[in-house]
N, CA, C and O of each residue as an XYZ file, in Angstrom:
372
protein
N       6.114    -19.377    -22.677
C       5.683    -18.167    -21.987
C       6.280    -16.956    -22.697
O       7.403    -16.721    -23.142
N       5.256    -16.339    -22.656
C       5.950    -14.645    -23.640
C       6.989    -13.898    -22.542
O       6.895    -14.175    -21.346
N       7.807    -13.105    -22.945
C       8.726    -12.737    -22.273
C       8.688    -12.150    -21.102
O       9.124    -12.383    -19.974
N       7.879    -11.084    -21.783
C       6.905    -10.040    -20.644
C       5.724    -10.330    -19.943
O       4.975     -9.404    -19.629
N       5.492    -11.347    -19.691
C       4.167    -12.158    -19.248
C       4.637    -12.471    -18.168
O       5.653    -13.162    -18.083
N       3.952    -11.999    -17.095
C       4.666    -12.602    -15.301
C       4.675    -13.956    -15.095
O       3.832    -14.714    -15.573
N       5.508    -14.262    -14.467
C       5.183    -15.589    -13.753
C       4.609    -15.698    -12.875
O       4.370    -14.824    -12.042
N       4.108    -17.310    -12.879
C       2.935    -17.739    -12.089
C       2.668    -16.769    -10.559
O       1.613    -16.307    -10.125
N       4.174    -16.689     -9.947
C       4.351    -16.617     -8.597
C       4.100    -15.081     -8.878
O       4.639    -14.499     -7.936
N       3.588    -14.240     -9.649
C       3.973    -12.721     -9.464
C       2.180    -12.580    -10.081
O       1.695    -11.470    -10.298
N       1.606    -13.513    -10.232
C       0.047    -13.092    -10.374
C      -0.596    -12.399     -8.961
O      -0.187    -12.369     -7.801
N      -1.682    -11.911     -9.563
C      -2.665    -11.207     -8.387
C      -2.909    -12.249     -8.144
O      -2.696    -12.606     -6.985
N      -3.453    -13.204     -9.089
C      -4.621    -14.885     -8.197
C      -3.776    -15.449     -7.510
O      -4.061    -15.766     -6.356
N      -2.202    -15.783     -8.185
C      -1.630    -16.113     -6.790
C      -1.074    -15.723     -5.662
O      -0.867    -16.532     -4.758
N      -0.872    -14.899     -5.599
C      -0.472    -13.861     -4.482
C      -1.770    -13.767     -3.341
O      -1.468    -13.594     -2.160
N      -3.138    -13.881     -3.712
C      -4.151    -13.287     -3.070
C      -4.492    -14.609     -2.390
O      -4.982    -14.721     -1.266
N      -4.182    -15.545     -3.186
C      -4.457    -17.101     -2.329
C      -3.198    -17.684     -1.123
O      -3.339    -18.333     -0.086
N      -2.128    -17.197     -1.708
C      -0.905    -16.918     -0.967
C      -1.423    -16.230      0.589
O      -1.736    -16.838      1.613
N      -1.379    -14.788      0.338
C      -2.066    -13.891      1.405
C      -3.056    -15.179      2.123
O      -2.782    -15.800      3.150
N      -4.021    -15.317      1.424
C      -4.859    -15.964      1.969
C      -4.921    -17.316      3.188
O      -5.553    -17.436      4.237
N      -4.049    -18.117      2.544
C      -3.299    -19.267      2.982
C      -2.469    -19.148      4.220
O      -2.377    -20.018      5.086
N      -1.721    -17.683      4.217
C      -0.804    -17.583      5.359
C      -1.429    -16.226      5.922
O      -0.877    -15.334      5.279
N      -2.145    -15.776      6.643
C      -2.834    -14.844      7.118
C      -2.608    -13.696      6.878
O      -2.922    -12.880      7.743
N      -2.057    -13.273      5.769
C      -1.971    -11.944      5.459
C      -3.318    -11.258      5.320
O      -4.260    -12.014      5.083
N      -3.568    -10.021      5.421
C      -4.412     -9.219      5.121
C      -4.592     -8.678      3.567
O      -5.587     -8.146      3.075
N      -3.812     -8.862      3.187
C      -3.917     -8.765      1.101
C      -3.065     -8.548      0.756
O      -2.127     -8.456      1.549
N      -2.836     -8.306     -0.801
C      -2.106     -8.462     -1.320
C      -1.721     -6.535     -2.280
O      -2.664     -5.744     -2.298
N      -0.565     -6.167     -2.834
C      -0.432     -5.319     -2.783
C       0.098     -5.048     -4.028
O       1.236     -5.234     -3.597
N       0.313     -4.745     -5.316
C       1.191     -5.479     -6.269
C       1.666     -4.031     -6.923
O       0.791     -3.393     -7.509
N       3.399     -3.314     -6.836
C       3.421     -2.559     -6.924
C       4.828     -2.316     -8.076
O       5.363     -3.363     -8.442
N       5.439     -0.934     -8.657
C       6.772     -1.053     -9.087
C       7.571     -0.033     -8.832
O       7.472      0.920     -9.604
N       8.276      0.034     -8.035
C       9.223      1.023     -7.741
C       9.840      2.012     -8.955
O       9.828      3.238     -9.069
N      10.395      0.925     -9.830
C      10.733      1.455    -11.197
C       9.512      2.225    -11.735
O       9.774      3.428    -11.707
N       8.220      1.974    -12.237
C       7.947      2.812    -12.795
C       6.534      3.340    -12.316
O       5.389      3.365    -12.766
N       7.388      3.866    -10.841
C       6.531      4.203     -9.768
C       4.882      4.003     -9.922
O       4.102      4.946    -10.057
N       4.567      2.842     -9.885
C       3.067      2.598     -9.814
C       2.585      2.043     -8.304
O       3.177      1.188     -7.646
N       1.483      2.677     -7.966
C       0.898      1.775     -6.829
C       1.101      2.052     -5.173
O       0.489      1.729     -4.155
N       2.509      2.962     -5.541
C       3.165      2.687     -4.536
C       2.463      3.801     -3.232
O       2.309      3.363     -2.092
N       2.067      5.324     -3.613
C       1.073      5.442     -2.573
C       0.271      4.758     -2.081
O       0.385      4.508     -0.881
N      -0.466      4.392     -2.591
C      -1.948      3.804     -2.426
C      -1.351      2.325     -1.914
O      -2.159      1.737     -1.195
N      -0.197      1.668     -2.124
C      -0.329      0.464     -0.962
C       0.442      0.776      0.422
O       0.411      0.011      1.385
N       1.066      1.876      0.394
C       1.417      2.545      1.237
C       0.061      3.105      2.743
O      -0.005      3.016      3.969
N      -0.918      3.755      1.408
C      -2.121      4.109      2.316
C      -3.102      2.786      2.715
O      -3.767      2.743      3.750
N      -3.074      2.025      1.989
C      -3.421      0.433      2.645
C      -3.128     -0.525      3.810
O      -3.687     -1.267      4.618
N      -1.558      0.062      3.305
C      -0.834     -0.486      4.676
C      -1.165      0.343      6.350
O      -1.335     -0.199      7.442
N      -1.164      1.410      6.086
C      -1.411      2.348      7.383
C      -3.188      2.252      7.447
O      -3.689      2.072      8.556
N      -3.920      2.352      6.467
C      -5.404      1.727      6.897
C      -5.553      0.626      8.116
O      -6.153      0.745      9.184
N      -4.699     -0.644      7.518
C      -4.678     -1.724      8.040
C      -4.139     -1.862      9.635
O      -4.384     -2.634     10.562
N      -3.272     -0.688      9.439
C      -2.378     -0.960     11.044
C      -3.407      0.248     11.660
O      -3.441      0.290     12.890
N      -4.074      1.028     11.083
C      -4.778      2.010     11.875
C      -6.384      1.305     12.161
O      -7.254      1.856     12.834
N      -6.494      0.229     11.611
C      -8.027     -0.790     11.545
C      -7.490     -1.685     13.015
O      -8.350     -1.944     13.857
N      -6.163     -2.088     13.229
C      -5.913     -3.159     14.121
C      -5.575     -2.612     15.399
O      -5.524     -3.280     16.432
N      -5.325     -1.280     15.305
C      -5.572     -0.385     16.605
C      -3.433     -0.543     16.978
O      -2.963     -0.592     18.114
N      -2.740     -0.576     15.902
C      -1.194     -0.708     16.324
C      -0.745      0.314     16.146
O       0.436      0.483     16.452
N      -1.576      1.484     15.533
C      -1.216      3.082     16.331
C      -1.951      4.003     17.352
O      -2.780      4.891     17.154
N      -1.464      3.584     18.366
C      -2.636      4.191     19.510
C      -2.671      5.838     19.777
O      -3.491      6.390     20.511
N      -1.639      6.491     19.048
C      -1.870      7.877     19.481
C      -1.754      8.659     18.106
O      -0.701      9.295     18.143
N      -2.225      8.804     17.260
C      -2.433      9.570     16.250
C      -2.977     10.733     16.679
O      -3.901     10.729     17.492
N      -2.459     11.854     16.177
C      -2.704     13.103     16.440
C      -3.933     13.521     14.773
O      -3.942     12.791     13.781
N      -4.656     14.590     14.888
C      -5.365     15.124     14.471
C      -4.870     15.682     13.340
O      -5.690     15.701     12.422
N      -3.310     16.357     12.977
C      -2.676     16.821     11.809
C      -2.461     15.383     11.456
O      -2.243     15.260     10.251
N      -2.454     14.446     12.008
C      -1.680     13.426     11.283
C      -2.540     12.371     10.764
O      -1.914     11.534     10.114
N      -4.126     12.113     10.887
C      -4.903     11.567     10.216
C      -6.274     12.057     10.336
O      -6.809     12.502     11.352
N      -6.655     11.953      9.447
C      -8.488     12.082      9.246
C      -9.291     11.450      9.712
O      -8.823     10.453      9.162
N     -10.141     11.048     10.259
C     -11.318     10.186     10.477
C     -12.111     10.290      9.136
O     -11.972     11.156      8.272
N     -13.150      9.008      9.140
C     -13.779      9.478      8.028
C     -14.788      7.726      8.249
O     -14.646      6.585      8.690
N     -15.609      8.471      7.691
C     -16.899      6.892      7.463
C     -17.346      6.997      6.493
O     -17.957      7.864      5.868
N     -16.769      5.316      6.249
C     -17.461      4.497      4.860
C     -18.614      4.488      4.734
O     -19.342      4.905      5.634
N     -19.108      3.993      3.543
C     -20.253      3.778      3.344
C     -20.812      2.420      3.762
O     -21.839      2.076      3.176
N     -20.435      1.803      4.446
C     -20.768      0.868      5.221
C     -20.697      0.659      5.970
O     -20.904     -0.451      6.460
N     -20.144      2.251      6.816
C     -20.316      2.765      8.106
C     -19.206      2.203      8.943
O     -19.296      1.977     10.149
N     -17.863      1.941      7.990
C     -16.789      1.554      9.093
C     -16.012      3.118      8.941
O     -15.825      3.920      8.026
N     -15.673      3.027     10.474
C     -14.478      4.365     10.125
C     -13.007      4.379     10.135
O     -12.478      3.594     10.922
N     -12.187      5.177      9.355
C     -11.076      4.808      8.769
C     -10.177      6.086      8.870
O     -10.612      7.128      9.358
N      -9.067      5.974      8.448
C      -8.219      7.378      8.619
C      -8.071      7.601      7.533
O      -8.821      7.096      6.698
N      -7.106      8.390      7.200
C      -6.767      8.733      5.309
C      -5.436      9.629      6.390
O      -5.485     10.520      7.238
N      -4.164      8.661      5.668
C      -2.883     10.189      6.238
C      -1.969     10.353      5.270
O      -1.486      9.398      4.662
N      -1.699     11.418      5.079
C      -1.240     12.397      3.737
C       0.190     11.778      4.022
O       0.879     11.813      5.042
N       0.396     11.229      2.849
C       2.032     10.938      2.682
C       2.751     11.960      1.919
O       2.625     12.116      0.704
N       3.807     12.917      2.981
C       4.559     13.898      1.958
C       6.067     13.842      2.215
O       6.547     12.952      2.918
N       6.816     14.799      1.642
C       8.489     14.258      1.300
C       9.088     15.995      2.458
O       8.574     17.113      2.416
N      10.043     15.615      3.153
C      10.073     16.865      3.575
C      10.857     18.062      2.571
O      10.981     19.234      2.927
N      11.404     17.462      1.123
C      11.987     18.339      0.522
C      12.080     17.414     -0.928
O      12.433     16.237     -1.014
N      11.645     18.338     -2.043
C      11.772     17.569     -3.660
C      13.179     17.153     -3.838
O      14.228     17.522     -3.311
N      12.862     16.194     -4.819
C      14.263     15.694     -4.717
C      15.302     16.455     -5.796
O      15.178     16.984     -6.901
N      15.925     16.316     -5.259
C      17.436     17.299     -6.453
C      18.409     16.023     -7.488
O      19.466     16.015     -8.118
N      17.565     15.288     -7.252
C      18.668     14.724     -8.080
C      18.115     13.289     -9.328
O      17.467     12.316     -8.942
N      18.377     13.410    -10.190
C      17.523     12.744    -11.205
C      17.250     11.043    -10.157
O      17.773     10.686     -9.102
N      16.214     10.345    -11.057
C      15.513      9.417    -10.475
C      16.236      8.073    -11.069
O      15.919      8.069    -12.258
N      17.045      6.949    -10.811
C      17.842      6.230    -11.503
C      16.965      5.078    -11.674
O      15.903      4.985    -11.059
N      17.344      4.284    -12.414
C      16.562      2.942    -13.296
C      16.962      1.823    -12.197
O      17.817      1.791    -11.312
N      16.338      1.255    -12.476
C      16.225      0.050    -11.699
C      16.871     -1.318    -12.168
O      16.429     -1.603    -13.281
N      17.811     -2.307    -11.674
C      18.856     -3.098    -11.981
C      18.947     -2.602    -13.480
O      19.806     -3.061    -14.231
């Protein structure tokens, strides 16, 4: 196996059959280090809990409505920081 080549257990195919197998709702595949992904499974995750009805009072500043094109409707909620950060961003192990 090449160095940099994931292992088995860190594939999308297996992860998604994983999910699959044990009732997860999907799979999410992200890196803190070199910050990829990480909104957008963030906004997946709150899709999902806002699809299963486990936030019952969302306010109007705090999500969108909006319909798919396949006519399901969905939220979209703005993930922001209450203040930039001051202090450099450190590496990971």
């Amino acid at each position: 196996m090449e160095p940099n080549q994931p292992k088995e257990f860190q594939k999308k195919s297996y992860l998604d059959d994983f999910a699959t197998k044990n009732g997860f709702s999907g799979v999410c595949l992200t890196s803190a280090k070199d910050n990829k992904n990480i909104e957008e499974c963030f906004q997946q995750l709150l899709d999902e809990i806002i699809k299963r009805g486990l936030i019952k009072d969302l306010k109007p500043s705090t999500a969108t409505p909006a319909t798919t094109g396949d006519g399901k409707t969905t939220a979209t909620v703005k993930l922001t920081t209450n203040a930039p950060r001051t202090e450099p961003k450190k590496k990971c192990c």
